[in-house]
N, C-alpha and C positions, 0 to 999 in steps of 0.2 A: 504494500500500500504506500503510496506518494502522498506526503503532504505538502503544498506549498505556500510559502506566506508571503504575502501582498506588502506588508511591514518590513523595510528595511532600515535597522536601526543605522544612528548617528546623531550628529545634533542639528536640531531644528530648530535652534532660533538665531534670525538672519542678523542679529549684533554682534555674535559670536563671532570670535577669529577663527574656528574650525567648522564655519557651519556649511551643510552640506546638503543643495537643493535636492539630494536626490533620499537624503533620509525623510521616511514617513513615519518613523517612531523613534523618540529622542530617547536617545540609552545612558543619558548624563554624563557624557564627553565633553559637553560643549568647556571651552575655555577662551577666557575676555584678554586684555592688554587696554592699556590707553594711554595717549603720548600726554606728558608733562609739557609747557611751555611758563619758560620766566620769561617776564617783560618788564620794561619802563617805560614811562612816560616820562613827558619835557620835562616837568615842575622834579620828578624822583631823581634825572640824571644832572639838572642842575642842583640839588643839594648836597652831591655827593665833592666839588669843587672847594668849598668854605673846609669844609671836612679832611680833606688831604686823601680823599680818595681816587686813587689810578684806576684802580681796576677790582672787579665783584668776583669771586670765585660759587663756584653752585654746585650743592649736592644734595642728591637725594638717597634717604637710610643709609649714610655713609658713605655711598659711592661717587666718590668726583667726575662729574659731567661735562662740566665745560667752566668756560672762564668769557666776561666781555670787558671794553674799556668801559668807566663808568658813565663816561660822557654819551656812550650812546642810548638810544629810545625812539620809539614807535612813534606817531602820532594818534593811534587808537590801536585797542588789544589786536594784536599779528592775526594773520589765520593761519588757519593750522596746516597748513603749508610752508610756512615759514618755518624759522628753525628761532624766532625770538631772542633774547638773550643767550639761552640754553635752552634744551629739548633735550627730554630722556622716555623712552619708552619701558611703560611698566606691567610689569606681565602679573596679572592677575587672579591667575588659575582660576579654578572655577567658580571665582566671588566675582562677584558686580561691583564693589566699591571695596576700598581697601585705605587704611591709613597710611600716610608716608610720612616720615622726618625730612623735613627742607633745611637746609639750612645755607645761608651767604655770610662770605666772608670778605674781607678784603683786602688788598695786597701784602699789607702785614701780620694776616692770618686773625684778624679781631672779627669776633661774630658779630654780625648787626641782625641779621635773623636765624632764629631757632627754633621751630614749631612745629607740629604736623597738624596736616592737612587731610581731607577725605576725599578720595580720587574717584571717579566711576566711570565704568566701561560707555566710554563716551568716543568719538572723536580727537576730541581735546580738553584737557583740563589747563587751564591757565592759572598761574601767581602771577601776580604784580607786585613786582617791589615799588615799597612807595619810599 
């Protein structure tokens, strides 16, 4: 006797980073990511001058990302195309939002931010340094 089944598992929801049009039953595969972007605005990269600020260094849960001069900035939030200040992409496994440690420093290793943040399987998640 043949049995055949019309269900073929995977994951099935189209936000997913693995999702796959041809599963008809989701077998709880599916897994998220969603990129980080830092930015500044005029008024944030002009405060950083009085300050003796060169340059912002950027990390997410420890991991150093990137570095900008401090003088640069947007003139409204990047798209997520851009690469912003810094961009990091974060892999989410199979949660939808997840907490991060940000943190910016600057050129002589002084923290000016310290925080986390709550990310979710988005497109883009943006900080603004202000």
């Amino acid at each position: 006797m043949l049995i055949f089944s019309c269900s073929k598992p995977g994951c099935t929801d189209p936000i997913a980073k693995n999702y796959s049009s041809s599963a008809k039953k989701d077998d709880g595969s599916c897994t998220y990511e969603t990129k980080l972007i830092f930015w500044q605005d005029l008024a944030a990269a002009n405060s950083w001058g009085p300050l003796s600020v060169t340059s912002l260094k950027y990390y997410v849960d420890g991991n150093y990302i990137g570095s900008s001069i401090a003088t640069e900035y947007y003139t409204s939030q990047p798209s997520c195309s851009a690469a912003g200040q810094a961009s990091y992409t974060i892999n989410l496994g199979k949660n939808t939002s997840q907490s991060v440690n940000i943190k910016v420093t600057d050129q002589t290793g002084f923290t000016w931010y310290d925080e986390f943040v709550t990310v979710t399987n988005a497109e883009c998640n943006y900080y603004q340094v202000y």
